[in-house]
Residue frames relative to the residue before (quaternion, step in Angstrom):
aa qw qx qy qz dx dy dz
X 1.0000 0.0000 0.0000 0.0000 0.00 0.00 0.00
X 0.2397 -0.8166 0.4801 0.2124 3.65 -1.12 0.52
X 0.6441 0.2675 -0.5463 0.4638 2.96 1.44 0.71
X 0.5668 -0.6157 0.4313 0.3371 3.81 -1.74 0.48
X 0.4585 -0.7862 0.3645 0.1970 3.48 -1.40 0.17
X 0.0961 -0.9274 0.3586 -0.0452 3.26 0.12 0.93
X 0.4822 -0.5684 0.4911 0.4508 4.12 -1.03 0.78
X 0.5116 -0.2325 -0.8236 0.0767 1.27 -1.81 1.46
X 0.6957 -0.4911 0.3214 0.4142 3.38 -1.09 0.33
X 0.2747 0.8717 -0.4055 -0.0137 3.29 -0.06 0.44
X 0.0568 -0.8126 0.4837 0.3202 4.13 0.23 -0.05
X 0.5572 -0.5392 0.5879 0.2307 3.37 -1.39 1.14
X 0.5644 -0.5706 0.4029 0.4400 3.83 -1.08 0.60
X 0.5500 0.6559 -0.3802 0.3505 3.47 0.82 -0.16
X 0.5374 0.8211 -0.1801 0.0681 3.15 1.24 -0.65
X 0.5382 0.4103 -0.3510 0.6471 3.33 1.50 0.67
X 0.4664 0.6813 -0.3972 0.4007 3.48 0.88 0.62
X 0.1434 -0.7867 0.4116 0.4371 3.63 0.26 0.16
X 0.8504 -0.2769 0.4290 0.1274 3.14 -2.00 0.24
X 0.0409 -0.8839 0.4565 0.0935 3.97 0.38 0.70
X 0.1637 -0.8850 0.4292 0.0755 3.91 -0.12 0.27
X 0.4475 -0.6974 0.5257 0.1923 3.30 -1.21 0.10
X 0.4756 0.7558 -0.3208 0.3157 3.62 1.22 -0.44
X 0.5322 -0.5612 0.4640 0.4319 3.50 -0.89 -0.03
X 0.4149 -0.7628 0.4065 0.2842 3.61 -0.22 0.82
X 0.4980 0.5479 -0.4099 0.5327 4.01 1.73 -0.43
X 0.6382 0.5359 -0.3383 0.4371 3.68 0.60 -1.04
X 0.5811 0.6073 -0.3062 0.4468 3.78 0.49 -1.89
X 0.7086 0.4154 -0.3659 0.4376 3.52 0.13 -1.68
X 0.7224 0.4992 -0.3405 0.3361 3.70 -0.05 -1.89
X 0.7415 0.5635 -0.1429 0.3349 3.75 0.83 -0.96
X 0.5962 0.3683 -0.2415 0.6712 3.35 1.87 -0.93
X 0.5678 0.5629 -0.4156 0.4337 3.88 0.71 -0.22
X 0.9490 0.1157 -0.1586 0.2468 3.31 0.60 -1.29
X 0.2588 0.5888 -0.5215 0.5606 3.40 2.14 0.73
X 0.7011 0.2659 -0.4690 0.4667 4.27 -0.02 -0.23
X 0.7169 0.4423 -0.3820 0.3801 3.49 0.11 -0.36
X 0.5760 0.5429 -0.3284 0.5154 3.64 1.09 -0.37
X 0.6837 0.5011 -0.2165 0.4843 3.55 0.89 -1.18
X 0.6649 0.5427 -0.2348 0.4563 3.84 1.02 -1.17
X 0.7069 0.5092 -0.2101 0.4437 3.17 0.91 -1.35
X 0.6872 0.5441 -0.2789 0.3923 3.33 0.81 -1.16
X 0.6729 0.5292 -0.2603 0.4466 3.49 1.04 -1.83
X 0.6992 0.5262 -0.2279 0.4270 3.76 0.73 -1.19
X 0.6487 0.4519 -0.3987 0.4648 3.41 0.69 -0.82
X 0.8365 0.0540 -0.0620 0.5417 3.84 0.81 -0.73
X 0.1027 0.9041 -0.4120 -0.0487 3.52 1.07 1.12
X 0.1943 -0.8252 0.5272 0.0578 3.77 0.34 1.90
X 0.4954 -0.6666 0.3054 0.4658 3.81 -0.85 1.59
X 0.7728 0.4525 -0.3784 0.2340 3.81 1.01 -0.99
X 0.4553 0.5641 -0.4159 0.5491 3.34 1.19 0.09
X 0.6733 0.4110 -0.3485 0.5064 3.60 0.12 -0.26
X 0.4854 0.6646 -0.2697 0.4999 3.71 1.09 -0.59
X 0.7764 0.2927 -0.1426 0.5397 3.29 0.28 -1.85
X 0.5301 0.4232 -0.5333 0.5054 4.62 0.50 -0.31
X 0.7171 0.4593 -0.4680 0.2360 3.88 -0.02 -1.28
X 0.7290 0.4897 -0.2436 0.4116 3.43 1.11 -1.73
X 0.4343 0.7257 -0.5251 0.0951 3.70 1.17 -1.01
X 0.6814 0.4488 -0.4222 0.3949 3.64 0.23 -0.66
X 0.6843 0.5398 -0.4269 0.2411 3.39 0.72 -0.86
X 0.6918 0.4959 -0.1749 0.4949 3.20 1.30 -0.64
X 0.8356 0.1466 -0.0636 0.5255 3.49 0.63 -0.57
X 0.4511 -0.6767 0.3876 0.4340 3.83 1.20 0.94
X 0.2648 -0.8714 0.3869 0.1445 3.04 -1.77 -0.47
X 0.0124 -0.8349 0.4013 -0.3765 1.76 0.54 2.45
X 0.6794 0.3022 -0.4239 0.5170 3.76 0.99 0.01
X 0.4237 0.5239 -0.6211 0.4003 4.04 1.09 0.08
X 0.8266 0.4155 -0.2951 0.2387 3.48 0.37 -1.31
X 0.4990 0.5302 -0.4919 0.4774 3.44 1.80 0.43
X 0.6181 0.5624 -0.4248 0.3482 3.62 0.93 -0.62
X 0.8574 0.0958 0.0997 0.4958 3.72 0.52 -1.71
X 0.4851 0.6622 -0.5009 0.2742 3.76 0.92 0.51
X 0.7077 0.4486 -0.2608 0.4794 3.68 1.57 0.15
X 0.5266 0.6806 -0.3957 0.3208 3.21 1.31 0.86
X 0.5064 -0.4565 0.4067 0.6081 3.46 -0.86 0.23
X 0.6830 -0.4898 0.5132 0.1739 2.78 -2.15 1.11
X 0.7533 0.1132 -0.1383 0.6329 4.17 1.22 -0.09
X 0.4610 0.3492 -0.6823 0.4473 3.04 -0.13 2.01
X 0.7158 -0.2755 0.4212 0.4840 3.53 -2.01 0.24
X 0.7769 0.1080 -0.3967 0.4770 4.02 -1.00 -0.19
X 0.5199 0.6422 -0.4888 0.2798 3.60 0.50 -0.79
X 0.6793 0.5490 -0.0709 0.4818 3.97 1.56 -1.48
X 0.6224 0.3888 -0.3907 0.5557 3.54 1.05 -1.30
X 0.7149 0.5413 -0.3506 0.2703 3.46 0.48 -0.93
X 0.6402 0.5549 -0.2891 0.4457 3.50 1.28 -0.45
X 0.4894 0.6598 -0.1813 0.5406 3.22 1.82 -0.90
X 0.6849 0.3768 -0.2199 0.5837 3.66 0.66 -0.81
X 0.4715 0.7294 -0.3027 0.3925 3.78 0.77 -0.60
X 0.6891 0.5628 -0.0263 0.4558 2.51 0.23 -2.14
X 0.7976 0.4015 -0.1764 0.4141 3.56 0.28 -1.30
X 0.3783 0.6860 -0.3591 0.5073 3.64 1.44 -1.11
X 0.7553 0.5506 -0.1539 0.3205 3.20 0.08 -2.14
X 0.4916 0.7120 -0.1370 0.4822 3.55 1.26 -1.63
X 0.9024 0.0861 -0.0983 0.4105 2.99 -0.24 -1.60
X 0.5911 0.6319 -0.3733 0.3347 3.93 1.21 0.20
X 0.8013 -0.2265 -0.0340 0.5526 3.03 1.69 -0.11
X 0.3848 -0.8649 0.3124 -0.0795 2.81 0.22 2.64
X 0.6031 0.5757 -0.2490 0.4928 3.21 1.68 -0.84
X 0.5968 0.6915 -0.2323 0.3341 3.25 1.25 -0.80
X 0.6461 0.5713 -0.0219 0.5057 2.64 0.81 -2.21
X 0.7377 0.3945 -0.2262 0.4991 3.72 0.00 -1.52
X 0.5470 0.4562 -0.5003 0.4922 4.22 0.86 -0.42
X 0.7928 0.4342 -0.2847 0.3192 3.64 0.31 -1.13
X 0.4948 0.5980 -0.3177 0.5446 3.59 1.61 -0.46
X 0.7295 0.3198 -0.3171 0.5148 3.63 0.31 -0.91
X 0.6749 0.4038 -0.4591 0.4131 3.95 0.67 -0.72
X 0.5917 0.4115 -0.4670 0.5123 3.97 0.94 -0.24
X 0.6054 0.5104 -0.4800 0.3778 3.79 -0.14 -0.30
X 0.5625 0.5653 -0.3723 0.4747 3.56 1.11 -0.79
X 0.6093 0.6023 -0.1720 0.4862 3.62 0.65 -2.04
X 0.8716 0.3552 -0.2182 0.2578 3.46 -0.61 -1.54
X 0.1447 -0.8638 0.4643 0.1314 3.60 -0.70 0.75
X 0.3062 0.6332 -0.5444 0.4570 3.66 1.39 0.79
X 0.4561 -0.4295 0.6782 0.3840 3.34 -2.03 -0.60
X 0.2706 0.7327 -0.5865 0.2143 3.43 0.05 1.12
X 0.5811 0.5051 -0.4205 0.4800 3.32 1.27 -0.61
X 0.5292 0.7317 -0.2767 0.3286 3.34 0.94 -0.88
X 0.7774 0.3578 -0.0902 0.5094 2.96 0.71 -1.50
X 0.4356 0.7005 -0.3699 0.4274 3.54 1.22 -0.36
X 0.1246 0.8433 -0.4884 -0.1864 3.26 0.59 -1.75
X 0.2821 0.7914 -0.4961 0.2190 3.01 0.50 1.14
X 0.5123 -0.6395 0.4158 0.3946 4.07 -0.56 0.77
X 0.0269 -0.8408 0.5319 0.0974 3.32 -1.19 0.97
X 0.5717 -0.2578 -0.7735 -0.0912 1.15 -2.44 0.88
X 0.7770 -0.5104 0.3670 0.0337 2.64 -2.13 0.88
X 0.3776 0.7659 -0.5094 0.1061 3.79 0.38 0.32
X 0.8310 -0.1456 0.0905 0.5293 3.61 -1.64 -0.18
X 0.7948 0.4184 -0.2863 0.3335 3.48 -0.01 -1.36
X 0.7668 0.4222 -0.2127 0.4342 3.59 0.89 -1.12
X 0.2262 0.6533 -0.4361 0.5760 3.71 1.94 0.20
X 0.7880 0.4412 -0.2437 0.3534 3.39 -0.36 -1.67
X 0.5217 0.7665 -0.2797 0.2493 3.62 1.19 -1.31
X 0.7762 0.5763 0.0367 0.2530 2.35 1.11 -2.36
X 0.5596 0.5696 -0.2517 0.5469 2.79 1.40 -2.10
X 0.7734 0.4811 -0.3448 0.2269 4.39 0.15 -0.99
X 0.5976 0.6682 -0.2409 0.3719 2.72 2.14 -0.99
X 0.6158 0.6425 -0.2593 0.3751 2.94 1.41 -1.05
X 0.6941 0.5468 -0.2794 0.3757 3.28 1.42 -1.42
X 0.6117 0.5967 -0.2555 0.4523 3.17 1.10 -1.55
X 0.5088 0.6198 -0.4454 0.3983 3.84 1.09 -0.84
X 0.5906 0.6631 -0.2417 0.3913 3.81 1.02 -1.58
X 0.7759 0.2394 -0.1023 0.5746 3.70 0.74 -0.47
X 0.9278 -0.0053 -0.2333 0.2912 3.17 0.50 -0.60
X 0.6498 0.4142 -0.3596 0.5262 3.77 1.13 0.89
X 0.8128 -0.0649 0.1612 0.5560 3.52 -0.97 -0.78
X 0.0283 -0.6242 0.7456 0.2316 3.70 -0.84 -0.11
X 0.5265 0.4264 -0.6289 0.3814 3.60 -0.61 0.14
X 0.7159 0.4743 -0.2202 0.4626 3.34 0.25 -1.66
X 0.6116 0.3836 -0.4455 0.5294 3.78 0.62 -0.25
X 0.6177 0.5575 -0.3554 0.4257 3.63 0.29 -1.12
X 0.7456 0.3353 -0.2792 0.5036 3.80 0.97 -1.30
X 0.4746 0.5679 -0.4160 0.5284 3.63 0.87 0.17
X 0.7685 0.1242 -0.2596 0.5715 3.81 0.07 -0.71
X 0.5148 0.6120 -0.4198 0.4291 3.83 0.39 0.85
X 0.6014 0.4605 -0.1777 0.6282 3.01 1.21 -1.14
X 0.6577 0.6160 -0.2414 0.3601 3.93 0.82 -0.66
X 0.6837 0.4721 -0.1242 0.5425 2.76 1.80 -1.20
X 0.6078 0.5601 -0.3504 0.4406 3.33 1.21 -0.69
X 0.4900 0.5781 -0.4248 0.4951 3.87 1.42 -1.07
X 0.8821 0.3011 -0.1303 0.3381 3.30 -0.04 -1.05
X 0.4312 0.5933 -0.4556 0.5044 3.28 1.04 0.75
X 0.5648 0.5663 -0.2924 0.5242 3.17 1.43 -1.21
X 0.6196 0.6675 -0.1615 0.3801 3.08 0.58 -1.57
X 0.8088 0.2518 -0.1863 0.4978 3.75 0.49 -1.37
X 0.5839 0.5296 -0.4115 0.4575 3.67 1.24 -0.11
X 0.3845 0.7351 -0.2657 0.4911 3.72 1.44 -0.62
X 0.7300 0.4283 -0.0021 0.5326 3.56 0.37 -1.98
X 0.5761 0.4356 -0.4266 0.5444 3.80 0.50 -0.88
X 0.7895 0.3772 -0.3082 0.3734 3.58 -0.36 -2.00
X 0.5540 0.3907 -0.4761 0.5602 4.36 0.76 -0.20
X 0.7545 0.3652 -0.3182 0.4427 4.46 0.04 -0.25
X 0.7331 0.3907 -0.4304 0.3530 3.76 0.44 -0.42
X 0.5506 0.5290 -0.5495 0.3391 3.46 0.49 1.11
X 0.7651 0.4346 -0.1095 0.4624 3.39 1.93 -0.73
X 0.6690 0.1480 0.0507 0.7266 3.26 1.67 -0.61
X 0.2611 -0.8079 0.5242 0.0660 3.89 0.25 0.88
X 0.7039 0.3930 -0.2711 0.5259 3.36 0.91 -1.82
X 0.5554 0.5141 -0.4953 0.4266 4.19 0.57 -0.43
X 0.6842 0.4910 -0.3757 0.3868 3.59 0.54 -1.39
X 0.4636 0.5958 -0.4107 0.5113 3.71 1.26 -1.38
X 0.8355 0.4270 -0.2342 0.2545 3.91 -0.54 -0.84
X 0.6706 0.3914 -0.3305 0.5365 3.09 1.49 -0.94
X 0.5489 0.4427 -0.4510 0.5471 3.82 0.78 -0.56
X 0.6632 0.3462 -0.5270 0.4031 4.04 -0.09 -0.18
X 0.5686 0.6170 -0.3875 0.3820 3.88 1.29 -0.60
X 0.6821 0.6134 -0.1448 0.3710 2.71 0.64 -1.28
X 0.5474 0.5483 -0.2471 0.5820 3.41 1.35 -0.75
X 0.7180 0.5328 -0.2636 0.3621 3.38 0.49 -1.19
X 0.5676 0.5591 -0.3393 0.5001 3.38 1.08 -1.38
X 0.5270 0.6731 -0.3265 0.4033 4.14 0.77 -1.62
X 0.7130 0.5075 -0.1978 0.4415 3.26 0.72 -1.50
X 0.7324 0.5097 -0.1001 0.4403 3.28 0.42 -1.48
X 0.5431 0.5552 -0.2164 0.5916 3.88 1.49 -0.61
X 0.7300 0.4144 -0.2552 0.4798 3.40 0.87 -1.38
X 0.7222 0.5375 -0.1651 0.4030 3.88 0.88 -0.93
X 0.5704 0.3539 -0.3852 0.6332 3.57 1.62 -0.76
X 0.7185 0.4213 -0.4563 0.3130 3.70 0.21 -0.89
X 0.6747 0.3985 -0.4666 0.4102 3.84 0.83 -0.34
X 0.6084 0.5184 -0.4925 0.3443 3.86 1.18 0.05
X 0.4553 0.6567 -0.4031 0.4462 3.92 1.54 -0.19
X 0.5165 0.5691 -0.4382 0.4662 3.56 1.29 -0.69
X 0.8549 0.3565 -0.0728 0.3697 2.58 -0.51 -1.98
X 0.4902 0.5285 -0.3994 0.5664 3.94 1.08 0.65
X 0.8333 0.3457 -0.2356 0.3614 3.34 0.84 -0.57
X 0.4174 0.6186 -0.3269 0.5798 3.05 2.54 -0.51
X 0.2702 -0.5818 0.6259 0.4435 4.44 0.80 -0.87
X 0.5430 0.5775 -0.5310 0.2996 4.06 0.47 0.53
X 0.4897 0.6764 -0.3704 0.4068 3.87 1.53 0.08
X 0.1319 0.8416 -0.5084 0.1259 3.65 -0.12 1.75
């Protein structure tokens, strides 16, 4: 992203874009690789509920800005490259639940996979049960399967791709530039679906670093 992030939490419209840096890119890697694997390993091997508590809420309290120094410049399939998409995702969630939880419930309608399924989100879907979801997912990251989280906020992303392409084609007779945004959203989410679901692989293969 080219713009920066700052408290309050907020995300610039860019905000599924990644993060551009200045670092050495040999350093960046060795550092986002081995602050998620230290953190994963550690939390999972003994995943206490308040510790788990304090990773899910961390942004809420302290923006998110030092995740996105740790893992916003990794490849899009490795271990920070995911948590970081995972934390995103939520950010996103909880800034505008109404939003989000319209485009989730209009893709659940649309989509004809078992994504909703796999999603597992409470229906029907609104603001509060959005929020649920986005923690379950996180909390999933530390303390259950991670694939199955990872295929859970994939499957989320895929609804709402459906969802924001759904919403565009009902605005680009009244508001082009709105329809223009949700179809670029919508894309994004596509992306983001395609990248957690190839990091669930390669988690389940042990090739996810």
């Amino acid at each position: 992203m080219t713009e920066g992030f700052h408290r309050p939490t907020k995300l610039p419209p860019s905000m599924l874009e990644a993060i551009q840096g200045g670092l050495d890119p040999e350093a960046v890697s060795r550092i986002t690789h081995e602050t998620a694997v230290a953190l994963l390993t550690r939390v999972r091997a003994d995943p206490d509920p308040a510790v788990v508590d304090r990773l899910v809420t961390y942004t809420d309290e302290h923006g998110i800005d030092a995740i996105a120094e740790l893992w916003s410049h990794a490849s899009p399939r490795s271990l920070p490259g995911a948590l970081w998409r995972i934390y995103l995702l939520r950010l996103l969630i909880r800034q505008d639940p109404v939003g989000t939880s319209f485009s989730f419930q209009r893709g659940t309608e649309l989509i004809t996979t078992v994504d909703p399924v796999i999603a597992g989100a409470a229906e029907p879907t609104g603001p509060e049960e959005i929020i649920v979801l986005a923690d379950q997912i996180l909390r999933g990251l530390y303390t259950g399967d991670f694939a199955i989280a990872l295929e859970r906020a994939a499957s989320f992303c895929r609804i709402n791709a459906v969802g924001c392409t759904s919403l565009a084609d009902d605005r680009d007779a009244v508001d082009p530039a709105d329809a223009a945004r949700l179809t670029t959203k919508a894309a994004r989410f596509g992306t983001i679906a395609e990248e957690l679901a190839g990091c669930a692989r390669l988690w389940r293969s042990d090739s996810l670093d």
